[in-house]
C-alpha positions, 0 to 999 in steps of 0.5 A: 718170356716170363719173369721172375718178378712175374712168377713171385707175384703169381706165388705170393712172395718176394723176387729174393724168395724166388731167387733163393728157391732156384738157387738153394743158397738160403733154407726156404720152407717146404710149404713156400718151396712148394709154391713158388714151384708150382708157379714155376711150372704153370708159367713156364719160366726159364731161369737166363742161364748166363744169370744163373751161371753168374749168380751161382758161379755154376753153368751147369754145364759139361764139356766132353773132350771126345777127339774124333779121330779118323784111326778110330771107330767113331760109332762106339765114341759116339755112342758113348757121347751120346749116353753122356748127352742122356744122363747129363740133361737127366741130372739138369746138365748140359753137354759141350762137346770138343771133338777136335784134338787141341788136348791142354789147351781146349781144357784150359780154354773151356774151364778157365773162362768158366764155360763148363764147371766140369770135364768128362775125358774120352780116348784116353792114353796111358801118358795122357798129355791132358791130366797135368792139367787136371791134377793142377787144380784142374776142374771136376772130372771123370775119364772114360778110360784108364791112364797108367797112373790114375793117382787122384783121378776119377776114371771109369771103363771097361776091364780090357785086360780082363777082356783080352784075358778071356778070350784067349782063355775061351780059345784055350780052353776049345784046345787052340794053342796058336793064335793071331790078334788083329789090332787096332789101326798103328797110330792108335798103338803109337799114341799108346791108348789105354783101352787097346794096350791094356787088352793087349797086355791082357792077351798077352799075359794069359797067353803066357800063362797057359801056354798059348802062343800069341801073334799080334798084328796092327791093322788099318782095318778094310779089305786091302790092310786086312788082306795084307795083315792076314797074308803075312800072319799065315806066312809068319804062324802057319798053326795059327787056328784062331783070330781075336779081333779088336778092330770094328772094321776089320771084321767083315773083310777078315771073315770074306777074306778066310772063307775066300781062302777055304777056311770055314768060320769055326771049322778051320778057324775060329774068330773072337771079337771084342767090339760092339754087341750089334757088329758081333750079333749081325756079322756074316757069322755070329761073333763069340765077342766080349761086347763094348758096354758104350752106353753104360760107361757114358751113364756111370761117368755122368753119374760119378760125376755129378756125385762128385760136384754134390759132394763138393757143393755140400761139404767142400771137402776133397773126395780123394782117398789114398790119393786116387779119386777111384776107379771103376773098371766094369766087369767084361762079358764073353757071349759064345756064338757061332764063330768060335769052336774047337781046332781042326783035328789036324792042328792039335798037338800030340 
């Protein structure tokens, strides 16, 4: 392996001047920066990250906290984690990924002995049991998701309340006045996580508004819960004409199921979905969807996150502001396609 001695003597200077070129802790001119660079590149030298860490007090290093759990759809955390992965190594960051469910304890582990120099939180509650830690002096972070206090915190995610909002607003507005909403998994809802009741609320709220009548229904997702949660939402609303679903795997045993039981998809009844744009584009009929924008809500954490630890190497100061970090909720879309169109003439109220 090349050595740092090695790579000074290539550019003609000293090891220290090496050293203070990689680590940025003395001013280096730009003609001598330029050379030990180059040396760099033609030898191939790899600074020892334990060294470095050590010598810079910074890993480079991100821990994604990421519980995978079996209520939840694994593919769209893993897309996220992914997109992460992406932007991190982009911005010469590494990711370490904690995907069991130790909540506190992992997060003291991992930035107590220094191991990540910063946190990205996913699958985020309302009453997250972690952001105590954070907020006692914790580590840089960012959560891909909305607490329902996010008071000196740095959160970025989807509007889900603007989300549930628009899809009873687009039913609503093709004249559905009952409708059902097929929901997460039940212990998603106990744990009380941010992205399921926010849209909830939302659904709920504009609902209200416009007069809709909203029936909502947990469910474990397959055929035999969707079957059972389908069977009593008609026996409990038998109006009901339109279905939003949040639940990945509740889509293609809901759409079997309705055409089992003669209802055409949107003729008798029409679904919306908030979930990923392939699941909405291939089901068996094209989703009306408010898609999940998982790869860019894992880029603009990386990003929020490393302007933050820039920010904080530069000046030290707290980058809070009227005590909250900031929030960022991305705008949610709805994309009209083939499952969603006016009620029946029969289901409309004179």
């Amino acid at each position: 392996m090349v050595t740092l001695v090695e790579v000074a003597r290539h550019a003609g200077v000293s090891a220290s001047t090496v050293s203070y070129v990689l680590s940025g802790k003395r001013p280096i001119s730009d003609l001598t920066r330029r050379r030990v660079r180059d040396s760099i590149d033609q030898l191939g030298y790899q600074p020892h990250a334990g060294a470095r860490a050590l010598a810079s007090s910074r890993s480079r290093i991100i821990a994604l906290m990421v519980p995978l759990r079996t209520d939840m759809y694994v593919p769209v955390m893993l897309e996220i984690a992914v997109a992460v992965a992406t932007a991190a190594r982009a911005h010469g960051y590494d990711v370490l990924l904690l995907t069991g469910e130790e909540g506190p304890s992992a997060l003291r582990r991992v930035t107590g002995s220094g191991l990540a120099e910063a946190v990205i939180l996913m699958d985020v509650q309302l009453d997250d049991e972690r952001l105590p830690v954070l907020r006692a002096a914790g580590p840089p972070a960012v959560l891909v998701g909305l607490p329902a206090d996010p008071a000196g915190l740095d959160c970025v995610d989807l509007d889900f309340m603007a989300a549930g909002a628009l899809c009873v607003e687009h039913l609503a507005g093709l004249g559905h006045r009952e409708v059902a909403v097929i929901g997460e998994a039940p212990g998603v809802y106990a744990r009380h996580t941010g992205f399921a009741e926010r849209t909830l609320r939302g659904l709920r709220d504009r609902a209200s508004e416009l007069g809709v009548g909203l029936l909502h229904r947990p469910c474990d997702g397959g055929h035999d819960a969707v079957a059972g949660v389908l069977a009593r939402v008609f026996d409990e609303r038998p109006g009901v004409t339109a279905f939003v679903v949040q639940n990945e795997t509740a889509v293609e045993p809901l759409l079997a199921l309705l055409r089992r039981t003669g209802r055409a998809v949107p003729e008798d009844v029409s679904v919306v979905a908030v979930c990923p744009e392939p699941i909405a584009a291939q089901a068996s009929v094209a989703l009306t969807s408010v898609a999940i924008p998982a790869q860019e809500l894992g880029r603009r954490a990386v990003e929020r996150l490393v302007t933050g630890l820039s920010a904080d190497m530069a000046d030290h100061e707290p980058r809070a502001r009227d005590g909250v970090v900031g929030v960022e909720l991305l705008t949610p879309v709805l994309t009209v396609r083939d499952s969603s169109g006016p009620p029946p003439a029969r289901a409309v109220r004179s």
